[in-house]
Backbone as a chain_set.jsonl record, in Angstrom:
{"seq": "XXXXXXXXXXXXXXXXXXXXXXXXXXXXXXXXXXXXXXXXXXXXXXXXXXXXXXXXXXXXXXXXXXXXXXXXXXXXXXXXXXXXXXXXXXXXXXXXXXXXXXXXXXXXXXXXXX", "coords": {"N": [[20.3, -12.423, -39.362], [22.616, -13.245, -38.673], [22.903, -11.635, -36.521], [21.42, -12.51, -34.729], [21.81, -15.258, -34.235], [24.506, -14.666, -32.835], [23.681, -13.574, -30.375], [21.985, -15.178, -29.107], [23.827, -17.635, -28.61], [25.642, -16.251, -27.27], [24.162, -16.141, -25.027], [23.642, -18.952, -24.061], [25.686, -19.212, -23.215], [26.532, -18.123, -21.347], [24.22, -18.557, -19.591], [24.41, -21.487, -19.291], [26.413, -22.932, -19.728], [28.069, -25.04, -17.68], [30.795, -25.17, -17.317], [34.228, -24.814, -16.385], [36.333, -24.409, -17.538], [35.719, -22.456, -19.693], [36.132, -20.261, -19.103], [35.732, -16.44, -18.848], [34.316, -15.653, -21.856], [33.191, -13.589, -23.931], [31.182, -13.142, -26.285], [31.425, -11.591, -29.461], [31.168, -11.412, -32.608], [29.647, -12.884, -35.157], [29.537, -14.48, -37.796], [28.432, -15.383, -41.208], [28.139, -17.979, -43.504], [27.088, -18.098, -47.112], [25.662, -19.943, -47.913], [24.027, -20.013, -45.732], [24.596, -22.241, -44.58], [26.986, -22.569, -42.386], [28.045, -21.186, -39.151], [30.315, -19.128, -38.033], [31.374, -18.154, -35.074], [32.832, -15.341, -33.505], [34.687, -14.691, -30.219], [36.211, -13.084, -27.544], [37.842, -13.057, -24.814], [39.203, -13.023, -21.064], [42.444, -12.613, -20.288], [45.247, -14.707, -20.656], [47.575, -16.076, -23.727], [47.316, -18.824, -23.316], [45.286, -19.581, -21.598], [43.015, -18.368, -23.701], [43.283, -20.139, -25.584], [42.439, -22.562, -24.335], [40.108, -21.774, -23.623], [38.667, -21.918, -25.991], [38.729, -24.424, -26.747], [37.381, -25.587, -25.282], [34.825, -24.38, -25.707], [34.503, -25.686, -28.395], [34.904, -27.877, -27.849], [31.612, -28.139, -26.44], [30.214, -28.092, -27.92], [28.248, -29.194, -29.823], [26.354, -29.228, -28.254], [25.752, -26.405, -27.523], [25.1, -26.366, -30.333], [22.272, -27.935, -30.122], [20.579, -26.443, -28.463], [20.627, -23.928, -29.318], [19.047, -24.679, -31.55], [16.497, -25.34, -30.446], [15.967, -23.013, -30.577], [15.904, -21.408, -32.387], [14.434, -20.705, -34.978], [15.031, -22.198, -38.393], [15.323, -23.567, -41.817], [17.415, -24.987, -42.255], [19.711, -25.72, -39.938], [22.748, -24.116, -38.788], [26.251, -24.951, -39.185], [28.248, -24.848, -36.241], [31.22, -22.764, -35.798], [34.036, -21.93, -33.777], [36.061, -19.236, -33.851], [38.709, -17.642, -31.862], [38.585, -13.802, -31.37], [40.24, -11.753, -32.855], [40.848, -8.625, -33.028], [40.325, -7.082, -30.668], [42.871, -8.054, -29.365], [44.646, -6.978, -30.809], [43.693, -3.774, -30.85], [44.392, -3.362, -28.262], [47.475, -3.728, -28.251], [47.676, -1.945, -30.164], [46.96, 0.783, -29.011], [48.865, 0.521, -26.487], [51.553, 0.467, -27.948], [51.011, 2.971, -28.881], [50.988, 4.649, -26.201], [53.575, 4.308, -25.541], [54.785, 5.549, -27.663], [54.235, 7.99, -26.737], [55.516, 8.62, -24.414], [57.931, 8.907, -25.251], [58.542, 11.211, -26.92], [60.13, 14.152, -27.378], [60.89, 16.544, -24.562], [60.168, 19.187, -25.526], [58.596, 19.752, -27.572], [56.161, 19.146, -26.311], [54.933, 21.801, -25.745], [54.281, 23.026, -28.345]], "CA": [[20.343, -13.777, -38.837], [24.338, -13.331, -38.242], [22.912, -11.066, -34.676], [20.755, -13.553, -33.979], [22.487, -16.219, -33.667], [25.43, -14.256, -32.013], [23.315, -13.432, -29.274], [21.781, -16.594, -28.625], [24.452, -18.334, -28.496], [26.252, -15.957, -25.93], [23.452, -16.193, -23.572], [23.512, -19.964, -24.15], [27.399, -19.5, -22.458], [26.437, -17.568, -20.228], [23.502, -19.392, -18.781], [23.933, -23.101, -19.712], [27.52, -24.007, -19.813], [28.974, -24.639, -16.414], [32.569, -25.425, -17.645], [34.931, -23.533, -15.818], [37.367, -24.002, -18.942], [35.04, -21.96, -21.134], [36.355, -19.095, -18.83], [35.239, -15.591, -18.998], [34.2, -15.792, -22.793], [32.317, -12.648, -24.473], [30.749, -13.445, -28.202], [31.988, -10.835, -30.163], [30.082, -11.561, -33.618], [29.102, -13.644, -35.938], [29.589, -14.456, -39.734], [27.149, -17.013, -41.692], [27.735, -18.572, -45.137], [26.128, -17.329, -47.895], [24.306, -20.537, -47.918], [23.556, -20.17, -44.223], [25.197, -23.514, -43.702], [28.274, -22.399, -41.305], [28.184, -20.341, -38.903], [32.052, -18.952, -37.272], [31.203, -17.268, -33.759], [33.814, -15.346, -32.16], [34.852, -14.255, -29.264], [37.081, -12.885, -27.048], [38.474, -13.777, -23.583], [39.952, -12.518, -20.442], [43.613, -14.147, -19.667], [46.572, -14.737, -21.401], [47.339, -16.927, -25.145], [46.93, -20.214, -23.092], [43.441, -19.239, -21.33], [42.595, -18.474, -24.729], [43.166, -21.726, -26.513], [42.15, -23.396, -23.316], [38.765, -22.019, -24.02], [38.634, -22.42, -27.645], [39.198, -26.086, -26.817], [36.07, -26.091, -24.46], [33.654, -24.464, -26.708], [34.586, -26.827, -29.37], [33.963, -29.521, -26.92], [30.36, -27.883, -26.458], [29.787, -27.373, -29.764], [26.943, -29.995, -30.042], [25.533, -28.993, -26.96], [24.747, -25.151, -27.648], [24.131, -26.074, -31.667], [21.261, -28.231, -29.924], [20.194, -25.306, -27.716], [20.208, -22.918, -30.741], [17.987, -25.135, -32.576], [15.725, -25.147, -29.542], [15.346, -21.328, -30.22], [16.121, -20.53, -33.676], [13.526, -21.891, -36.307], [15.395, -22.208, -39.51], [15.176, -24.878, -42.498], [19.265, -26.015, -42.066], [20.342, -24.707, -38.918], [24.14, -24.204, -39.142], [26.86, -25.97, -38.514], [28.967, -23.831, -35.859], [32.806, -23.12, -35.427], [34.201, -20.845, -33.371], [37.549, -18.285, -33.617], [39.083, -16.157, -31.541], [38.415, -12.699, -32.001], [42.029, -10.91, -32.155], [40.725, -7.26, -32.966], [40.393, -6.443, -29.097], [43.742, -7.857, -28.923], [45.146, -6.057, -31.584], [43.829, -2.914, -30.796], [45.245, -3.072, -26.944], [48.824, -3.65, -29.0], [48.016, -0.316, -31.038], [47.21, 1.596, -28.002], [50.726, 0.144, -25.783], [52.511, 1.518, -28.596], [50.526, 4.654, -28.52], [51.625, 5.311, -25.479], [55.294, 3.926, -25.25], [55.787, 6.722, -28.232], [53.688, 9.356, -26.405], [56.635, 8.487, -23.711], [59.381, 9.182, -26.149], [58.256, 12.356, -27.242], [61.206, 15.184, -26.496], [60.466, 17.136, -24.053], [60.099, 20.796, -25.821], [57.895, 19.024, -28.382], [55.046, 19.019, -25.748], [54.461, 22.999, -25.833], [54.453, 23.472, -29.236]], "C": [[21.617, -13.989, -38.009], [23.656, -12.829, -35.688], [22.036, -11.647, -33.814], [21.207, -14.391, -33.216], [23.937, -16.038, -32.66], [24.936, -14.245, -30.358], [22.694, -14.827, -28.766], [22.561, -17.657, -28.188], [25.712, -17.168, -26.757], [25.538, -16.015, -24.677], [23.154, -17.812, -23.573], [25.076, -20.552, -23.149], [27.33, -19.336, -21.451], [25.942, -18.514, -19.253], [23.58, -20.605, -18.95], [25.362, -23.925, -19.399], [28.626, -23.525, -18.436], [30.226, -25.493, -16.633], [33.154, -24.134, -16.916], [36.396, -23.425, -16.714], [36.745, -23.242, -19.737], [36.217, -20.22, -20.419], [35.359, -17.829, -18.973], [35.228, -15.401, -20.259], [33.081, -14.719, -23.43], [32.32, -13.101, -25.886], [30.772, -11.633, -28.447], [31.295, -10.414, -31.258], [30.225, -12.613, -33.765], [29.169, -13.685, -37.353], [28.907, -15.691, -40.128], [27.898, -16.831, -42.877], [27.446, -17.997, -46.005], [25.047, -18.247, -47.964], [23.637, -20.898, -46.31], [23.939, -21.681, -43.559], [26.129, -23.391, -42.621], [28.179, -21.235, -40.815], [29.831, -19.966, -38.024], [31.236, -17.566, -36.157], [32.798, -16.83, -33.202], [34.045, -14.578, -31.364], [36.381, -13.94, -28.442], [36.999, -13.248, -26.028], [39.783, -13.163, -22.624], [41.169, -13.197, -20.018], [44.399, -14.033, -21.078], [46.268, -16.2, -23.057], [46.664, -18.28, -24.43], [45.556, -20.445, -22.512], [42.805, -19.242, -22.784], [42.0, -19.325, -25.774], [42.449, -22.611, -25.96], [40.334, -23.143, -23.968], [37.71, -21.681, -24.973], [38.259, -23.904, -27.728], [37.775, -26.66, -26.161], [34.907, -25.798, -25.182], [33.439, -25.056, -27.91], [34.08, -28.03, -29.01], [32.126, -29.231, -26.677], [29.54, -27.49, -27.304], [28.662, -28.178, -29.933], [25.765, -29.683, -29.142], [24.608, -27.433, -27.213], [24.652, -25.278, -29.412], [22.714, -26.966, -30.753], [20.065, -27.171, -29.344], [19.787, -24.222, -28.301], [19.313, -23.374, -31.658], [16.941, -25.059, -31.574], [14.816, -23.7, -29.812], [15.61, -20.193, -31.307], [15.452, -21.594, -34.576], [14.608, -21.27, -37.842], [15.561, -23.42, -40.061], [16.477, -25.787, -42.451], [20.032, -24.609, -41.325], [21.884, -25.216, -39.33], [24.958, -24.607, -38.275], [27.817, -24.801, -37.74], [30.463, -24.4, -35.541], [33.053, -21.436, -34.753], [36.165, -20.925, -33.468], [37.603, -17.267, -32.522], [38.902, -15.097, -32.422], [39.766, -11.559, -31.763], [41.84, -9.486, -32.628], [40.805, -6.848, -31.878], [41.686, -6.665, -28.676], [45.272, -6.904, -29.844], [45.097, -4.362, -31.927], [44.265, -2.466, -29.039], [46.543, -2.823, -27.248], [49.019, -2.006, -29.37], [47.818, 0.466, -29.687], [48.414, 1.553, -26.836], [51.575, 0.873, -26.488], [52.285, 2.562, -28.782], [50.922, 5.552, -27.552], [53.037, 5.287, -25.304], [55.083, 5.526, -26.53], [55.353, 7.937, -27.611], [54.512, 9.406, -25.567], [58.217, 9.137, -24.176], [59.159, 10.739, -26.701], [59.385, 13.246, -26.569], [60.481, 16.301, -26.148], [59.879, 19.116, -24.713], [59.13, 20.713, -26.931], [56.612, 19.067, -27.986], [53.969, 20.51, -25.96], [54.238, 23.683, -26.942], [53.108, 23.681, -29.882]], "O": [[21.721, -14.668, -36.987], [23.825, -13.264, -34.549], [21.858, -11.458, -32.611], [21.16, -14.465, -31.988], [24.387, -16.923, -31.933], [25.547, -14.717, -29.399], [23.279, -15.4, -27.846], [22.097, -18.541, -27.466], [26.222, -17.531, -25.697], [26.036, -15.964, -23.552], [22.146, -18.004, -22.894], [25.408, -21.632, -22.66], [27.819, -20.02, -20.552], [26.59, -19.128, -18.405], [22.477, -21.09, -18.699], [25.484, -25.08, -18.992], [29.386, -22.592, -18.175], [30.449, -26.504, -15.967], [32.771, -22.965, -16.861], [37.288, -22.587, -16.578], [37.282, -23.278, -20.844], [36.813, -19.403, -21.12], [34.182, -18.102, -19.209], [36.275, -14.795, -20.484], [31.934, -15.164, -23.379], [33.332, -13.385, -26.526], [30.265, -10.74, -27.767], [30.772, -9.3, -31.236], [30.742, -13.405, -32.977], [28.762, -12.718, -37.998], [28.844, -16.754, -39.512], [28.273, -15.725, -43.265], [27.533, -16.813, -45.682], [23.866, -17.909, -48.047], [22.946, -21.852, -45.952], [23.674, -22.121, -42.441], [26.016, -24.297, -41.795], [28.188, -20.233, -41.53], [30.308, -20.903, -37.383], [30.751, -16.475, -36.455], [33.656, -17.555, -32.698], [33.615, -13.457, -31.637], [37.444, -14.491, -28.728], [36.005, -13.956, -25.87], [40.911, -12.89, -23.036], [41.071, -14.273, -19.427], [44.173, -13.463, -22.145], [45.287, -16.897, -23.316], [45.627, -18.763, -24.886], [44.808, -21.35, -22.881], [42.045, -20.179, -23.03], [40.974, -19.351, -26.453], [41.818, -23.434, -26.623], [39.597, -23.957, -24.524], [36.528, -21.345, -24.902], [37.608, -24.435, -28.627], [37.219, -27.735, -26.386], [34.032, -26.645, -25.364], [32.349, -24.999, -28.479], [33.287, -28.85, -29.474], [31.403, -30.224, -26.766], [28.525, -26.798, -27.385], [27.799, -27.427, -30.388], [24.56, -29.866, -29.319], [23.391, -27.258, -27.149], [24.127, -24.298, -29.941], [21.798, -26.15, -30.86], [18.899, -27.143, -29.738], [18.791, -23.581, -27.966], [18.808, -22.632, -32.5], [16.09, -24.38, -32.147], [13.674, -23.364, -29.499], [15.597, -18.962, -31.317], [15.722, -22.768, -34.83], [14.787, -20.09, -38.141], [15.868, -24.381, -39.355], [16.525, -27.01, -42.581], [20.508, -23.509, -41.609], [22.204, -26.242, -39.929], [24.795, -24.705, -37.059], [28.186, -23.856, -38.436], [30.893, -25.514, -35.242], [32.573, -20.336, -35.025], [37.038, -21.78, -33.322], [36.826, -16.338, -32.304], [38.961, -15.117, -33.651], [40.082, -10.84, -30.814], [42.947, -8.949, -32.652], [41.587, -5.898, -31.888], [42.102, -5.914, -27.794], [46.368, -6.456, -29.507], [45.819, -3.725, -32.693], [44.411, -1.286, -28.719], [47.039, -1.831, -26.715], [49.898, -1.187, -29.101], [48.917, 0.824, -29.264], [48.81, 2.616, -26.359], [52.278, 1.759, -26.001], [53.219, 3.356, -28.899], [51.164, 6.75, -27.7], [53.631, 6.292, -24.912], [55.31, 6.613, -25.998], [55.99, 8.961, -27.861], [54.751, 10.612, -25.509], [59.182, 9.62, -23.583], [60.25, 11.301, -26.788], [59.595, 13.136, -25.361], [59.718, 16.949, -26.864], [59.262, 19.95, -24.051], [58.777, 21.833, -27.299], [55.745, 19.047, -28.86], [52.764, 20.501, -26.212], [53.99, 24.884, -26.829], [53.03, 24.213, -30.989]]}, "num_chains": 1, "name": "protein.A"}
């Protein structure tokens, strides 16, 4: 149900919401409830912390708009209530790879042939 509603809802961004604060916004996943009441969508986003928040702030604001849109196209008995997070694994594994390389940089030279 979780990849259901993930996807539905990103092609609901895609195609439906002409905000140009949502930004370039990829859905990421999805986590439900156990009682399928809440769903937390998130996503990531191209652009710096303040792009970020910026359009955090917009899909919050459209939050009524694509839960209506998702009920349109998801039959269930108590559709869920949605919230969305950033998704900081993509930016947390760009971090681990920067420092991957800064030490592959540091490496002494005679170290390489070994």
């Amino acid at each position: 149900m979780a990849d259901a509603i993930r996807d539905i809802v990103a092609e609901i961004i895609l195609k439906q919401i002409s905000d140009p604060g949502v930004g370039f916004v990829t859905v990421t996943r999805c986590s439900l409830s156990r009682d399928l009441r809440n769903a937390t969508v998130y996503f990531s986003v191209m652009g710096d912390d303040a792009q970020r928040q910026r359009s955090l702030a917009h899909l919050e604001h459209a939050r009524g708009f694509i839960r209506y849109q998702l009920s349109r196209r998801l039959k269930m008995k108590f559709l869920p209530e949605l919230h969305f997070a950033l998704d900081e694994v993509l930016a947390q594994e760009q971090r681990i790879n920067r420092l991957l390389d800064e030490m592959e940089g540091l490496e002494p030279e005679g170290e390489e042939n070994k």
